[in-house]
Residue, then its C-alpha position, 0 to 999 in steps of 0.5 A: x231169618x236174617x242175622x248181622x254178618x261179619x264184612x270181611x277184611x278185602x279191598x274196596x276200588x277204587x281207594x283200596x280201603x278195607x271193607x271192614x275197618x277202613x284202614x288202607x287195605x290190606x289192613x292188619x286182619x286181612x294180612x294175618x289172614x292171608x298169611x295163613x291162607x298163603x302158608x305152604x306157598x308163600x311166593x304165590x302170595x307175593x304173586x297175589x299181592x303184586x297183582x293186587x298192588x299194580x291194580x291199586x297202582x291203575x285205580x289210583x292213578x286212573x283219576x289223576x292223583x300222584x301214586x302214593x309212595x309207599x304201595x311196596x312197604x303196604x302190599x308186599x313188604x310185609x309178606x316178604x319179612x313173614x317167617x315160612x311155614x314150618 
């Protein structure tokens, strides 16, 4: 029996697009879950996202093109501006 499944919200490689709706990854659904995923260890979320951002950095730059500028603002700003766990 085979029923449709939901793709999940994670990144393809090597353009960094989200699986699921194809907004530059990570996307608005992929954030949200990831901030509660992340919730009692916010700096091992930004830990996360560094390491997800510097590979994103090498995929890109790997076939020539320039990096795009604002890969901060897309993997780690928002994480650093969410509110802590309570």
């Amino acid at each position: 029996m085979t029923s449709a499944q939901e793709v999940e919200h994670l990144h393809q490689r090597p353009d960094w697009d989200c699986l699921a709706c194809g907004s530059p990854w990570p996307c608005a659904i992929a954030r949200g879950k990831l901030l509660h995923e992340y919730r009692a260890f916010p700096s091992l979320l930004r830990i996360y996202l560094s390491t997800q951002m510097y590979e994103a950095l090498q995929d890109m730059t790997a076939a020539g093109e320039a990096p795009q500028v604002n890969l901060y603002e897309r993997f780690l700003a928002w994480a650093r501006s969410s509110p802590s766990s309570s």
